[in-house]
N, C-alpha and C positions, 0 to 999 in steps of 0.2 A: 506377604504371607507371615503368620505367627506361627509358632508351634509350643503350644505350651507345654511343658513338661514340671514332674516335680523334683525332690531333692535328688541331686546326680550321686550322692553315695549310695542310695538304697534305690534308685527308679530305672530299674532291667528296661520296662517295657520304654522308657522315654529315651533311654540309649540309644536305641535301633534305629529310627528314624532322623535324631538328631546327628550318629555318629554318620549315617549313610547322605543325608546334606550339605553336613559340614565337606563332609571327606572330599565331595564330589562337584562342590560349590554352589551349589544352589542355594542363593539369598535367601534369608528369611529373619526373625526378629524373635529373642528366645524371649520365651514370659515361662517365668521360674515361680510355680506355686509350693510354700511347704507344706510338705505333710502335717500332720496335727495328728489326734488321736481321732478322723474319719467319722467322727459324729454326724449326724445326717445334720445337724445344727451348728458344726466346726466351719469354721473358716475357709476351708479348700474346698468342702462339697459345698458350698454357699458360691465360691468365686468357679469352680467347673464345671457348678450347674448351666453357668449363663451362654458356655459354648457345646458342652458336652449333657445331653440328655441322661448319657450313663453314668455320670459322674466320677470320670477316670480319665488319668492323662496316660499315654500321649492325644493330642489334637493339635491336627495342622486346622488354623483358621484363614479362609482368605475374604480378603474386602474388599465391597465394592468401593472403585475408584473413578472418582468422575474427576473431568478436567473441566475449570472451571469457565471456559470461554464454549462448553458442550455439555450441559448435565447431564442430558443423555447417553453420553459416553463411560462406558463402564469396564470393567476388568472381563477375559476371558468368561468365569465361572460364577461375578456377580458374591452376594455372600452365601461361604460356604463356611459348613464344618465339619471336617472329617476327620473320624474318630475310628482305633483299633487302628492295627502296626499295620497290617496285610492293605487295607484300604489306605493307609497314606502311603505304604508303597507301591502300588496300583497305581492312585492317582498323579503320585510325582512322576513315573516311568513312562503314563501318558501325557502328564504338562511337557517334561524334559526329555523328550526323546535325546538329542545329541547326548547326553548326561550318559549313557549307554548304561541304563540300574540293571537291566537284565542280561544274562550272556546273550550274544549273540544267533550261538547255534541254536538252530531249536529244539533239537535234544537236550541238549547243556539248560536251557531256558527252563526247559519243565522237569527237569531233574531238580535244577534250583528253587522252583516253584515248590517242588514236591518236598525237598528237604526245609525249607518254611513250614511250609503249613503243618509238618510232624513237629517241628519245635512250637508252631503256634497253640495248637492241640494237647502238646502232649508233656511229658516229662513232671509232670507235677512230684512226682516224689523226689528227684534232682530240686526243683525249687525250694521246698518245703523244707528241705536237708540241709540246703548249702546255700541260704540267699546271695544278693548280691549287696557287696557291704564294702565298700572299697577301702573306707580309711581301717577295717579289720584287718588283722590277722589270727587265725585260726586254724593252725595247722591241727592242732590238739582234736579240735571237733571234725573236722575231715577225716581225721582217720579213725575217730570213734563211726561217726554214721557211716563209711563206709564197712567198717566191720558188723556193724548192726543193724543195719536199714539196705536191707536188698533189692528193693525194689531203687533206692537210688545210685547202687552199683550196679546194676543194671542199667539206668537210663543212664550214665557216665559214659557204660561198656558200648552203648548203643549210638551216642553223639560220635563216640572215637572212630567206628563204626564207618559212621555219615562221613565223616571228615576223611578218612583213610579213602573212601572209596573215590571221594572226590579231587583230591588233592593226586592219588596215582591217575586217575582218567584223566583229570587238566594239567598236571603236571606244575599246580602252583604258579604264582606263587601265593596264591587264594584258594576260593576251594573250586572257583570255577572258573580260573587262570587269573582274569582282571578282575577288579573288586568289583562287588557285587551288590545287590540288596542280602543276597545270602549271606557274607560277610559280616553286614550289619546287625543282622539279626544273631548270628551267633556268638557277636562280640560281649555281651552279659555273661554269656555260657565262657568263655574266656576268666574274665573277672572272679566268677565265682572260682574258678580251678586256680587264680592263684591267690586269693583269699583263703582259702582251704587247703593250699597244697597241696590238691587232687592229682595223685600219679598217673599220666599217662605215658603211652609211648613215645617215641623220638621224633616222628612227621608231628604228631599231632602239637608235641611240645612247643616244637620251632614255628607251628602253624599258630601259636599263641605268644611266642615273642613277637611274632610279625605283625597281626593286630596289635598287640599293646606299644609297638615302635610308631604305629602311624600317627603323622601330628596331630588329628583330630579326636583320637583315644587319647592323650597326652594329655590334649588339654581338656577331655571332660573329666580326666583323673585329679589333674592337677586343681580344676573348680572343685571337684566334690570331695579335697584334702581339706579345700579351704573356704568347704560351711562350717564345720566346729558344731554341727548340729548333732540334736542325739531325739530319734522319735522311737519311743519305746516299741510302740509296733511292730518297727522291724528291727528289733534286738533278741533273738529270742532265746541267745545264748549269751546275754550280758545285763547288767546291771546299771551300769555308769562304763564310759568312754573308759578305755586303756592309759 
C-alpha cells in the first residue's frame, strides 16, 4: 500500500491516517508530494490527479500484485484508490481488523465514530484561524483570534468539550481508553493548540502532551522540521520563515 500525503508542516488532513498506521503498524510506503501554489496546471494537481480524482491528499493507494509463477494471482482489493480521511479509516479497520482502529465497545465505537465525523464536517472557523504549521510559532495570533474570532473560540470550547467527555467516560489514557482512529484524527487539532498556544484546561492539556509524546507524532514533527519548505498558501500570517 502507498499513502500519499503532502508537506507534513502544513498537511492536517495527511496526518490522521499516516499518524494512525504508523502508530499501529500497518506497512505501507509514504509518497511525499509538495504543495505548490495548487494551480490546476501545478505540479501536485498534475501528480494527485493520477490516483485521486479529487485532487487532494491524503490517498491510500493499493496494487495489484501478481506473483510471478501465477499472473492470475492478485492482492485482496486488486487496484484501489481511496481518498478522504473517513474512507481510509473505514477501509484500513476492515483490512486490519487485529489492528483494533476502533474501540471495542460498541457504544465507545459509535461515539468515536460520531466525534470523527463532527471534526470531519465541521470546525471550519478553528481551521481557518489556527492552521496547522508545525515549524510556527504563534502564540501572538492565538490569542489575538481568539479574542476576535468567536466562532473559533467556540469550536476550541467545543473540541475541549469532545475530549473532556471522553477522556472522563474511558478514563484515558486516549479519548476512548486505547488509541484509536479517534486519536488520529484529532492529533492536527493538537498541533494547531500548540502552535498557537491555545489555553485549555488541564485533562485536555495532558491529553495533548500524550499525543505529542507518541513516537509516531515525534517523528512526523521531527520530518516536517526538516523540509525547510515555505508554500505561501498556507502562511497566512507570515511573509518569510521566522
Amino acid at each position: 500500500m502507498q499513502l500519499y500525503i503532502g508537506n507534513k508542516n502544513y498537511s492536517s488532513w495527511s496526518l490522521r491516517p499516516w499518524l494512525v498506521m504508523t502508530h499501529t503498524g500497518i506497512p505501507f510506503e509514504e509518497v511525499a508530494l509538495r504543495f505548490d501554489d495548487f494551480a490546476a496546471d501545478g505540479a501536485f494537481r498534475r501528480e494527485i490527479a493520477r490516483v485521486n480524482p479529487a485532487g487532494k491528499v491524503p490517498v491510500l493507494v493499493v496494487r495489484q500484485a501478481h506473483d510471478a509463477r501465477s499472473p492470475s494471482t492478485s492482492s485482496v482489493d486488486g487496484d484501489l484508490s481511496v481518498w478522504d480521511t473517513l474512507a481510509i479509516a473505514e477501509y484500513l479497520n476492515e483490512r486490519f481488523p487485529d489492528k483494533q482502529l476502533w474501540p471495542r465497545d460498541v457504544k465507545q465505537r459509535a461515539l468515536a465514530r460520531s466525534v470523527c465525523a463532527e471534526m470531519h464536517s465541521g470546525f471550519q472557523a478553528l481551521r481557518g484561524a489556527f492552521p496547522m504549521n508545525i515549524e510556527a510559532s504563534l502564540p501572538e495570533i492565538g490569542q489575538r483570534m481568539l479574542a476576535e474570532n468567536k466562532d473559533a473560540k467556540a469550536n476550541l470550547d467545543r473540541i475541549v468539550q469532545l475530549w473532556t467527555d471522553a477522556l472522563t467516560r474511558s478514563g484515558g489514557p486516549f479519548l476512548f481508553g486505547e488509541f484509536s482512529i479517534a486519536d488520529g484524527y484529532f492529533a492536527p487539532v493538537v498541533s494547531r493548540i500548540k502552535t498557537h498556544a491555545l489555553p485549555v484546561p488541564e485533562q485536555a492539556a495532558a491529553y495533548c502532551q500524550r499525543i505529542q509524546a507518541l513516537p509516531a507524532m515525534q517523528a512526523w514533527t521531527a520530518a516536517a522540521l526538516a523540509e525547510h519548505d515555505w508554500v505561501a498558501d498556507d502562511e497566512p500570517y507570515r511573509t518569510k520563515p521566522a
